[in-house]
C-alpha positions as CSV (number, residue, x, y, z in Angstrom):
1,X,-20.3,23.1,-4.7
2,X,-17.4,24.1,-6.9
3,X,-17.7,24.6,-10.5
4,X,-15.4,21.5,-11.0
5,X,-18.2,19.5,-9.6
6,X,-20.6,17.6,-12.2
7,X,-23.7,18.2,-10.7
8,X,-27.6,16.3,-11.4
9,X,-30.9,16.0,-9.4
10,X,-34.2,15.1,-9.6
11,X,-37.6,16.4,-8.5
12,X,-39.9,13.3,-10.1
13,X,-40.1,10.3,-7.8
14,X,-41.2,8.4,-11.5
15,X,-37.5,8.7,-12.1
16,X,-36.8,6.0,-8.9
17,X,-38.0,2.8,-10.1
18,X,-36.2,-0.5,-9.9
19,X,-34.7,0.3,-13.6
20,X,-33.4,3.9,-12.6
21,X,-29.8,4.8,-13.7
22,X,-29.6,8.6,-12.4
23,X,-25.7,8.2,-11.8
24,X,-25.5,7.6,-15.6
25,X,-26.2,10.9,-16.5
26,X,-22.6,12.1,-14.3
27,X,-19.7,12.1,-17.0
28,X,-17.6,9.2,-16.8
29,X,-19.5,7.1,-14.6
30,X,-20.0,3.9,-16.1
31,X,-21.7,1.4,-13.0
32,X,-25.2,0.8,-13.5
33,X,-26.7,1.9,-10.2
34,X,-30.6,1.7,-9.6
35,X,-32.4,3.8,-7.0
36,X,-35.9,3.1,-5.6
37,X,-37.4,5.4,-3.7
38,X,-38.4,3.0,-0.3
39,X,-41.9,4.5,0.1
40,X,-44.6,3.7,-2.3
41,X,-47.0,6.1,-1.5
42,X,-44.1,8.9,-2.7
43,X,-43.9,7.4,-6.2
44,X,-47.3,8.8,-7.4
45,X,-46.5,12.7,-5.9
46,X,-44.5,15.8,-7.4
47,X,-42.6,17.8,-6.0
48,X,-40.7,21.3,-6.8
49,X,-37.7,20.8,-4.9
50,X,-34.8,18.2,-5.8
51,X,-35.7,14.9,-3.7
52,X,-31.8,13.3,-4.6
53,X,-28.6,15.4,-5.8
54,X,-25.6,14.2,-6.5
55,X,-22.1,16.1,-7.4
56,X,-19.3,14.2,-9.0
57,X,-15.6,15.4,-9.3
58,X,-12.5,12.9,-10.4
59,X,-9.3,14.2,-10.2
60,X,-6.0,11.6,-10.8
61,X,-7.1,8.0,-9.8
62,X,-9.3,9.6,-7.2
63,X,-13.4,10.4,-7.7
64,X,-15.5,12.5,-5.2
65,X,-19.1,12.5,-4.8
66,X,-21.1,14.1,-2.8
67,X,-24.6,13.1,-2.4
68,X,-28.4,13.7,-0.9
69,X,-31.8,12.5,-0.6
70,X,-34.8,13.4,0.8
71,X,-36.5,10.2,1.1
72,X,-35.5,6.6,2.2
73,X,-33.9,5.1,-1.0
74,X,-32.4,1.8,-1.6
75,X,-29.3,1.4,-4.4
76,X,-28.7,-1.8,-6.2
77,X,-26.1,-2.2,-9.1
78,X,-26.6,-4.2,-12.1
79,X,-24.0,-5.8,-14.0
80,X,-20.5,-6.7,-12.8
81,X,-18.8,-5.6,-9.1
82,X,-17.2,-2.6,-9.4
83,X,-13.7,-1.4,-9.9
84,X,-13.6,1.0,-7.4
85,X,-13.6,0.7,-3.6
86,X,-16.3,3.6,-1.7
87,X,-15.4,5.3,1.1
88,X,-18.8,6.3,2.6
89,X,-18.3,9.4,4.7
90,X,-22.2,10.2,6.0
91,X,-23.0,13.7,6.9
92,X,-26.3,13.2,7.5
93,X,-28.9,10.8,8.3
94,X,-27.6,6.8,7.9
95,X,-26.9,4.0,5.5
96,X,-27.1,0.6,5.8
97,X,-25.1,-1.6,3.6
98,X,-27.0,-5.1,3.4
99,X,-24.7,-8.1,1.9
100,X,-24.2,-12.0,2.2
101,X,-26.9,-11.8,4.9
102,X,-24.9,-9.0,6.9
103,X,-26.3,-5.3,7.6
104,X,-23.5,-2.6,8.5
105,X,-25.1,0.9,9.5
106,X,-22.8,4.0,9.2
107,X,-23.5,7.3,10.8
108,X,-22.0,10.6,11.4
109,X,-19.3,8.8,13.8
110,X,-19.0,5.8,11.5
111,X,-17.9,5.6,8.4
112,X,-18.2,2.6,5.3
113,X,-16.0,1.4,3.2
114,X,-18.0,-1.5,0.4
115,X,-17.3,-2.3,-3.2
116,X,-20.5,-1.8,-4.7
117,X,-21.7,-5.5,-6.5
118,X,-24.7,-6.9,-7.7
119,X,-24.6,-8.8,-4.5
120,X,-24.8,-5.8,-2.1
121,X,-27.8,-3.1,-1.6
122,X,-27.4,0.1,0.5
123,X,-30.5,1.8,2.0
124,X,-30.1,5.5,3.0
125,X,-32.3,7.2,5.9
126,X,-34.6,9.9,5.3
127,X,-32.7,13.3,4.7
128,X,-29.6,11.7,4.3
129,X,-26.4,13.3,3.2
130,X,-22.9,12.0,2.7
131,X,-19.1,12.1,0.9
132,X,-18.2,9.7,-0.6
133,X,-14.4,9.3,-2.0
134,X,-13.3,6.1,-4.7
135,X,-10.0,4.3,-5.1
136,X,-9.5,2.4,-8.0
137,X,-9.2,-1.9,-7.0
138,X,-6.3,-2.2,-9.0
139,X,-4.2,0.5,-7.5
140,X,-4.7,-0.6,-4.1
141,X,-4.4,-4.1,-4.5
142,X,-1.0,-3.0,-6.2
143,X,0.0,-1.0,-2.8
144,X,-1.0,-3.9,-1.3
145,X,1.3,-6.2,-2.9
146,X,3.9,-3.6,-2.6
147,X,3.4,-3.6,0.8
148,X,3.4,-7.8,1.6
149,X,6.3,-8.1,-1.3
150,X,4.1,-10.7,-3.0
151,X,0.9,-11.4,-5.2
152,X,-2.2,-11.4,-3.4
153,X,-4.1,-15.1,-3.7
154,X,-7.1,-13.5,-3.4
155,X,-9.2,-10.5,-3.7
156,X,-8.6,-7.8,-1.2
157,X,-12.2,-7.4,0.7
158,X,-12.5,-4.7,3.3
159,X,-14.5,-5.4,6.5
160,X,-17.2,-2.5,5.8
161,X,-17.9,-0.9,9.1
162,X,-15.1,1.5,10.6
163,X,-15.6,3.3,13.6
164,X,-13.8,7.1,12.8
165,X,-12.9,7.4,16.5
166,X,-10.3,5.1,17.3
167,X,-7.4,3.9,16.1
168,X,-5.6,5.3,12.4
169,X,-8.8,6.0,11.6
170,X,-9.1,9.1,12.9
171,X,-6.6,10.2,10.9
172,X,-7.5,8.7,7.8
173,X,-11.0,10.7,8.5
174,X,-9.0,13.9,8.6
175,X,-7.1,13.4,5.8
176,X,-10.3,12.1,3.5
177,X,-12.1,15.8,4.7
178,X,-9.2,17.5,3.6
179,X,-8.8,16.0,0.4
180,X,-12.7,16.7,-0.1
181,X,-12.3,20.1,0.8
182,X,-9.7,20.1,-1.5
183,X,-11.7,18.9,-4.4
184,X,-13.8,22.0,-4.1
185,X,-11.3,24.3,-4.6
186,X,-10.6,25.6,-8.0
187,X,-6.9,25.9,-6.7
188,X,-6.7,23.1,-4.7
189,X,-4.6,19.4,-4.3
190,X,-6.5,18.3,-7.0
191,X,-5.6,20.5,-9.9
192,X,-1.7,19.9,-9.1
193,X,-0.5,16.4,-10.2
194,X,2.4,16.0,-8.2
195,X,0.6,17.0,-4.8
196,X,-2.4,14.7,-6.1
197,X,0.0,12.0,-6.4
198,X,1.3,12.1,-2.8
199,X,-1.7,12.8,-1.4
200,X,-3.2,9.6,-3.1
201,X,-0.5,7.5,-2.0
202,X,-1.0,8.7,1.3
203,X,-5.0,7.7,1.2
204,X,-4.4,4.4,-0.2
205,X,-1.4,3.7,2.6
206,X,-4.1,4.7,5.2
207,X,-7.1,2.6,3.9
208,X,-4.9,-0.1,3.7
209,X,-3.6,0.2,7.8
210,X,-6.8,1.9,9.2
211,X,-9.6,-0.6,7.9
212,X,-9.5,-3.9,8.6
213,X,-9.3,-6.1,5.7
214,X,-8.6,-9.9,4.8
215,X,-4.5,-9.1,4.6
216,X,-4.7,-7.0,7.9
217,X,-2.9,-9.5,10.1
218,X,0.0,-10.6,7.3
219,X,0.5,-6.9,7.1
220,X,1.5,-6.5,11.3
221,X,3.6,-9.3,11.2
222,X,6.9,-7.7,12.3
223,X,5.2,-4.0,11.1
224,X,7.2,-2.1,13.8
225,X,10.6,-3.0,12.3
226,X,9.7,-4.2,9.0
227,X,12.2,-3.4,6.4
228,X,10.9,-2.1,2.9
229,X,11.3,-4.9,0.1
230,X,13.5,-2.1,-1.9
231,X,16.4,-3.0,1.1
232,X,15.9,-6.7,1.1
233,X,16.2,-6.4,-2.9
234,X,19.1,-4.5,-2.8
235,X,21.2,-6.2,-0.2
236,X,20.7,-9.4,-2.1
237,X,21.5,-8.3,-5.2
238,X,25.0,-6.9,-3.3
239,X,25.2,-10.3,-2.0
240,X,25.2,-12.0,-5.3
241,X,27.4,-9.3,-7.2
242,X,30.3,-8.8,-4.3
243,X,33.1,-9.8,-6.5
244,X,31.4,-8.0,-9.8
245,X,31.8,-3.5,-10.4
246,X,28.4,-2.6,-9.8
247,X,27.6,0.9,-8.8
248,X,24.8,2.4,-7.2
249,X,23.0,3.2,-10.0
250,X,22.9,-0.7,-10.7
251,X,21.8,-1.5,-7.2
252,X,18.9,1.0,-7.4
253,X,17.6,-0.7,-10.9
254,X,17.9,-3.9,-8.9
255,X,16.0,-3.0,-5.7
256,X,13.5,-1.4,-8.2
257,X,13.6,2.1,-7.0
258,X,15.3,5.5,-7.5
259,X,18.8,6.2,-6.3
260,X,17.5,8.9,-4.1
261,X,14.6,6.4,-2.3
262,X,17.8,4.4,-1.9
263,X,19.6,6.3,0.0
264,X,16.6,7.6,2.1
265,X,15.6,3.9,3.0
266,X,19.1,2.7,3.6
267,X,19.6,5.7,6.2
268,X,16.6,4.8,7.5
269,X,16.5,1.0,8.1
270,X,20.3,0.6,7.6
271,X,21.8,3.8,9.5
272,X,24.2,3.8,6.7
273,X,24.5,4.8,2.8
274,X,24.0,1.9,0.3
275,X,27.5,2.8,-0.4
276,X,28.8,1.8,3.2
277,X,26.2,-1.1,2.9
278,X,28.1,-2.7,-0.4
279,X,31.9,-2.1,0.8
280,X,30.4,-4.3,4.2
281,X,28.7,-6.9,2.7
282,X,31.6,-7.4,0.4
283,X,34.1,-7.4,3.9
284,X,31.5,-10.2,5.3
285,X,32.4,-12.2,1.8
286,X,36.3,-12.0,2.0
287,X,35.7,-13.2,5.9
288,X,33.3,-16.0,5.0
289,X,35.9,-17.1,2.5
290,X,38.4,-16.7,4.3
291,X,36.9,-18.9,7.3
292,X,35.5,-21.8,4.8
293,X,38.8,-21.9,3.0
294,X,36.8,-22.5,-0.2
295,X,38.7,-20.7,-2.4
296,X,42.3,-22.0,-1.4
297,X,44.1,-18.2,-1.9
298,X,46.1,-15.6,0.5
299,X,43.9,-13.2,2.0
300,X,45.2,-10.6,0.0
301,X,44.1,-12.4,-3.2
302,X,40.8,-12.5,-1.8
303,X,40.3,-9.7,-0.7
304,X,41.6,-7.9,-4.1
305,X,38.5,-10.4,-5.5
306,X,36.3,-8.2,-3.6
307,X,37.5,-4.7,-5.4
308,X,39.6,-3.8,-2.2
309,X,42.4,-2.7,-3.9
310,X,44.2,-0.9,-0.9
311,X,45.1,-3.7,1.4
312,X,46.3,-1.3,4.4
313,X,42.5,0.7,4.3
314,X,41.3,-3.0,3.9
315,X,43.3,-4.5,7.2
316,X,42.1,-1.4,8.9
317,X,38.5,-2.0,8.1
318,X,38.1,-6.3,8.5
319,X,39.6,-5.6,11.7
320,X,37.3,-2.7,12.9
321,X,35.1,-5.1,11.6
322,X,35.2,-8.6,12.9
323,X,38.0,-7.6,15.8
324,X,41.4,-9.4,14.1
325,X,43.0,-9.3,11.3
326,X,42.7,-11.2,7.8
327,X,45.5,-13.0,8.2
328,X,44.5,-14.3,11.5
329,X,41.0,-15.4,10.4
330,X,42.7,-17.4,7.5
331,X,44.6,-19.1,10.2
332,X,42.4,-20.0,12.5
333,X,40.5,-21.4,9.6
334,X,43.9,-23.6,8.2
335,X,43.7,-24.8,12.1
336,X,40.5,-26.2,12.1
337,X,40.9,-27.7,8.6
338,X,44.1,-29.6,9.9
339,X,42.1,-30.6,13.0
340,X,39.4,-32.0,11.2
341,X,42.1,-33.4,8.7
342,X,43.7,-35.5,11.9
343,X,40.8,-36.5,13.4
344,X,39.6,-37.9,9.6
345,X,43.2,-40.0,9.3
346,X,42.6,-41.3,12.7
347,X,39.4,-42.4,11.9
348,X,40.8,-44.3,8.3
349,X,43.4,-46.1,11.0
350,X,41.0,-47.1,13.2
351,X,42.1,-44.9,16.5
């Protein structure tokens, strides 16, 4: 294990009673986790050799652990749940996560995903063996909200078993044994903040789609075509400012994003700059105007409201647009308002 890697073990089975607390020797880890070795008859032996051996690493938001046992041991934690989420990755042997009355075994072809609570016990094989990598709750609830464009009502809870075969998950798998391979090199993702920061985004975007969870299905509603809230945001603060001088700078501080992540989603989801977006949603304003009537005004007047300041570009582009001309929209519109305005008189006389 890398030199990065804070390492303990232990060779005395006295060490695993129901009030152990090896993991609190590991710097910075703060849950209280108790290990009991399953088999009674191995409390009262000694042995020369480690019998558990764990190495921790944490890097960014991200922690890595790698842990082993010789004998059956079951983990409890005392205290509060935890604040990170465990992706169990088991080399060797099994575990079996045991909560609200539910067991979920992982093996080398399945993996486990759990937040560790008082409520919840794992019990690892003989000669077991696995990585395990943590996300903090709060970060990926965040992506989460990101994601839906809303608060979350309740806490996000991962469905614990996940089959690394199938589905994203394989390539979540692939990515969480590169990131761990990563983590033991002195040179690696882990010591460069920037890389660290994609690559955690990355994780947390493929926990979120590759294990099922209790947001899963609001999450596929319209995923193949869903547009990122940073569009939605944008477009409506357009809307809502077409007659004002906003630049793009404004729009970007509006949508809550960069100017560059603007123009990358917009070509994206749009086909168009934010630019090209602005100067259409503000023709789609002079023509809704224009066909309510509401403000009373020539077409020019309007559009002029609307920062077109060249009325030739503008004719050009309404009609490229919607097909005729401003002028002919207005009319059309001062037809149907004397229409309606007969049919009304007709109605006061009684016809």
């Amino acid at each position: 294990m890398a030199a990065k890697f804070k390492t303990t073990s232990s060779v005395d089975p006295a060490e695993f009673t129901a009030s152990s607390r090896i993991s609190t020797r590991l710097p910075g880890v703060s849950c209280n986790y108790a290990y009991q070795l399953r088999d009674r008859a191995l409390w009262r032996m000694r042995f020369n050799e480690s019998i558990f051996a764990m190495a921790d690493r944490r890097a960014g938001t991200i922690d890595a652990c790698f842990a082993e046992n010789r004998f059956s041991t079951e983990v409890t934690l005392s205290g509060g749940e935890s604040n990170n989420f465990v992706v169990v990755m088991p080399c060797k042997g099994s575990l079996t996560l045991l909560q609200d009355g539910a067991a979920t075994t992982a093996s080398e072809g399945r993996g486990l995903v759990m937040r560790p609570s008082p409520r919840a016990r794992v019990v690892f094989s003989d000669a077991g063996a696995r990585a395990n990598l943590c996300f903090k709750v709060a970060e990926v609830e965040a992506a989460l909200q990101h994601a839906l464009d809303r608060d979350l009502r309740r806490p996000l809870e991962f469905a614990p078993g996940l089959d690394w075969t199938c589905g994203l998950a394989v390539s979540f798998k692939r990515q969480l044994d590169a990131v761990f391979g990563e983590f033991q090199s002195l040179d690696g993702v882990a010591d460069n903040p920037v890389a660290l920061a994609a690559m955690t985004d990355l994780l947390v975007t493929l926990l979120l789609r590759a294990v099922p969870h209790n947001y899963t299905a609001q999450l596929d509603i319209g995923a193949p075509c869903a547009v990122p809230a940073y569009v939605r945001r944008a477009e409506e603060f357009m809307r809502a400012n077409s007659t004002n001088p906003i630049r793009i700078a404004d729009v970007a501080v509006a949508a809550g994003c960069s100017v560059r992540n603007l123009h990358g989603v917009f070509r994206r989801f749009r086909g168009m700059t934010p630019l090209a977006a602005l100067h259409a949603i503000r023709l789609d304003a002079v023509s809704e105007e224009l066909r309510t009537g509401r403000s009373g005004t020539s077409a020019a007047a309007v559009a002029r409201r609307h920062g077109f300041t060249n009325l030739a570009r503008f004719a050009t582009a309404y009609r490229r647009r919607f097909g005729e001309a401003p002028s002919e929209t207005a009319h059309s519109n001062e037809g149907s308002v004397s229409a309606r305005a007969k049919i009304a008189a007709g109605r006061a006389r009684g016809v």
